[in-house]
N, C-alpha and C positions, 0 to 999 in steps of 0.2 A: 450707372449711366455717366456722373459726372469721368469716370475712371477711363471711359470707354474717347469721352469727349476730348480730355487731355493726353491719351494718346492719340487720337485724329489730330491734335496740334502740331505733337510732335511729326509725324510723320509727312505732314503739311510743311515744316519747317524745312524738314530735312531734303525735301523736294524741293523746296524754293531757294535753298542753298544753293543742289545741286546744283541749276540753270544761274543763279543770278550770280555766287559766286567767283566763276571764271568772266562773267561778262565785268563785274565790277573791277576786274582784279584788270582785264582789257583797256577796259577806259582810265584805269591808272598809269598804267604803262603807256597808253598814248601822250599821257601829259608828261611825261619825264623826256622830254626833246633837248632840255637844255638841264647840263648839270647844275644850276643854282635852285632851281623849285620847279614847281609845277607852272605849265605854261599851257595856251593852247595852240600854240605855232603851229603842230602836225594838222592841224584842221583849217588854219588859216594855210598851210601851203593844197591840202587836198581841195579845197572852196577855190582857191584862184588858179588851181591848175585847167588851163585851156582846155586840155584831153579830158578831164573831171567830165566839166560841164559840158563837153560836145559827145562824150560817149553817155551820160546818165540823160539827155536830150533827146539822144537818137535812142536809147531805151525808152523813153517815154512815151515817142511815140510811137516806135510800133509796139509799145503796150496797148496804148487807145485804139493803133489800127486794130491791133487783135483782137480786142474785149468787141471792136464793133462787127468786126468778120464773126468771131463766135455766135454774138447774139444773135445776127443775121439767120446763122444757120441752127443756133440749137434751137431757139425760141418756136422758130414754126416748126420744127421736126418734133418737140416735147409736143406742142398745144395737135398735131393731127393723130400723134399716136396714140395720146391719151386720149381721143374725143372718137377718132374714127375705125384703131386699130390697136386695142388695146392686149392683144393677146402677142403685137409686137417686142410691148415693153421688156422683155427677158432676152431678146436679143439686141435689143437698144443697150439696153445695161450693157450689156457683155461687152459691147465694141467700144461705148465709153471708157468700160474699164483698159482696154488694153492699151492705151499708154502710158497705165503702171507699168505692164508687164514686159511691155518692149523698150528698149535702152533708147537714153535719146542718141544715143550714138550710132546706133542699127537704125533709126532715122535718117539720123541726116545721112549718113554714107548711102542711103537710099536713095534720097535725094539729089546726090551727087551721082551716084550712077544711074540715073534714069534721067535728070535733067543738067548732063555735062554738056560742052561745047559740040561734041559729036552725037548727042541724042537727038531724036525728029522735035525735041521741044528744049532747046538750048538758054533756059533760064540763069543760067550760072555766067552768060556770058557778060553779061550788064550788074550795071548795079540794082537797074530798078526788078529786074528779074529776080536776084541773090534776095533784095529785101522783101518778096512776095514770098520765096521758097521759107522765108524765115519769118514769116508773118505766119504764114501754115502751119510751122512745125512748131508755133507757140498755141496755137491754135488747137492742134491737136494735142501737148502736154497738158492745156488748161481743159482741156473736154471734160474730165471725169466731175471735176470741179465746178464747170459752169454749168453743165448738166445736170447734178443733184441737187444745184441750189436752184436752179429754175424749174426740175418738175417737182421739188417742194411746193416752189410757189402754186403751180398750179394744185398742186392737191389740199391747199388754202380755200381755192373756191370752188365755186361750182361750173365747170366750165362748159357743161352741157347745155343748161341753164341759160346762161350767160350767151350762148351764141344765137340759141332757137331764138331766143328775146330780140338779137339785135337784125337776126335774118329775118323775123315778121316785118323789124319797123325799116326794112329794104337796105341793111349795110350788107356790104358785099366779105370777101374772105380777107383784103387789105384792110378792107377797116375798121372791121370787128377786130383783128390781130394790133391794130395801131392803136384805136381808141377804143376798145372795152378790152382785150385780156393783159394788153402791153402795162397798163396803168394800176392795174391790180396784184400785179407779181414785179412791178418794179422795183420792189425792197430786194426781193432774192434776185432779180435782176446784178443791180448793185453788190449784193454779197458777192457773185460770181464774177464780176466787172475786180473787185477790191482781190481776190483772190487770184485772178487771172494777172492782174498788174503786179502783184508781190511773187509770180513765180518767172515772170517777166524779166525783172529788173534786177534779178539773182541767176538768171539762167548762163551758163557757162559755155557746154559743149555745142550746140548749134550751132551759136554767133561765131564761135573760135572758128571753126570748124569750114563755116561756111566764108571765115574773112570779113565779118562784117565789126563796125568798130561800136561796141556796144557794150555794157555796162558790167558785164561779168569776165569778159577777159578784160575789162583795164582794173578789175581786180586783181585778179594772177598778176599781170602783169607788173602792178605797183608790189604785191607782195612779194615777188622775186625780185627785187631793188631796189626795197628801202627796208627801215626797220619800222620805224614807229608812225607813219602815214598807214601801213594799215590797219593800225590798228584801229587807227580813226576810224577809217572805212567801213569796219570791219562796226563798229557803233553804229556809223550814220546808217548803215545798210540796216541793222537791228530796227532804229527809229522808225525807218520806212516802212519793214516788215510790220512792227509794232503799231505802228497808224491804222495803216491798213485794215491790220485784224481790230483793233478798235474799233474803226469804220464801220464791218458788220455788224458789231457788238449793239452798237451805238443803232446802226437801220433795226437790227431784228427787232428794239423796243416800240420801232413804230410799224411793226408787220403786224396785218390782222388777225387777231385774236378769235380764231375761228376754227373749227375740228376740222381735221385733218382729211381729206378720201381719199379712198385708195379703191375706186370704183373706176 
């Protein structure tokens, strides 16, 4: 056993090399900006760059917009199929899953040909239109994600339970969803909110795509002309990610501690 244990270290070790290795080896090379030592000038120029803070801004918030547009829609869509129509669930999965399966790129070009200047719904022509199409299509990237961390939650309690109770003492379908299921799955709420905002704030091909100035083309962008700002970047962006997933780490220890259904 002990023999068994010291090769789980090793191979433990050897994994954590793998990943932490090249990020270590990153954040060193962002610091060599000036030939006399190590500095952090590449991150003091990417913090005071104007474009920085007004592209990683405007990803944040249609992060929030999107985390609130998702919950809106998945939160009642999980709590009716699990309570009223439960033999749906197997086609709920399936259409969550499928913005694995479809490129975001076969997205937005959808997007683009069904909502251009000459379609009966010309959202591409404004700005406020372009930022709802791309409010959507994060929307739909984060679905599979906000969806299994919320009908976790619900398979936490008892949600049958939970409603018959609040329909006796006369709440109606708002407010049993606001004030008894919302308050009870908020932790996976959250997970899905933490994971929705970390594919957000990394997301490339949409924003490009659709012209919007946001947080993963002023990636590209800085990585094609300079050298060692992105590497920065290419950190700070890790942190983020890295919060984030802390974030749930940190909610799931105050998630009820309660068996699981799957009734």
């Amino acid at each position: 056993m002990r023999s068994g244990r010291i090769w789980a270290w090793i191979v433990f070790a050897l994994g954590a090399a793998y990943f932490l290795v090249p990020l270590l080896a990153t954040f060193e090379f962002s610091l060599r900006i000036r030939r006399e030592g190590y500095t952090f000038d590449a991150y003091a120029n990417v913090f005071s760059d104007p474009l920085f803070q007004a592209t990683f801004g405007y990803s944040l918030l249609i992060g929030l917009l999107t985390i609130v547009v998702g919950v809106l829609i998945v939160v009642p869509a999980a709590y009716f199929v699990r309570l009223r129509m439960p033999g749906l669930r197997p086609i709920i999965e399936f259409v969550t899953l499928l913005p694995l399966i479809v490129p975001a790129i076969v997205l937005v070009f959808g997007y683009i040909r069904l909502y251009n200047s000459s379609s009966w719904l010309p959202l591409t022509g404004s700005r406020l239109g372009t930022d709802l199409l791309l409010i959507f299509g994060y929307v739909a990237l984060a679905l599979p994600y906000m969806y299994r961390a919320i009908d976790t939650g619900l398979r936490t309690i008892d949600v049958k339970t939970l409603t018959e109770a609040a329909t006796i003492l006369g709440a109606n379908q708002a407010t049993i969803l606001m004030r008894v299921i919302f308050p009870n799955i908020a932790v996976a709420v959250l997970s899905g909110a933490f994971l929705t905002l970390a594919i957000v704030m990394g997301e490339f091909t949409i924003a490009s795509l659709l012209n919007r100035p946001a947080f993963g083309p002023y990636l590209q962008n800085v990585g094609a002309n300079r050298a060692f700002e992105p590497s920065a970047l290419a950190i700070v962006s890790f942190v983020f990610t890295w919060a984030a997933m802390g974030m749930i780490q940190l909610l799931a220890r105050f998630a009820p501690k309660t068996a699981a259904r799957t009734d």
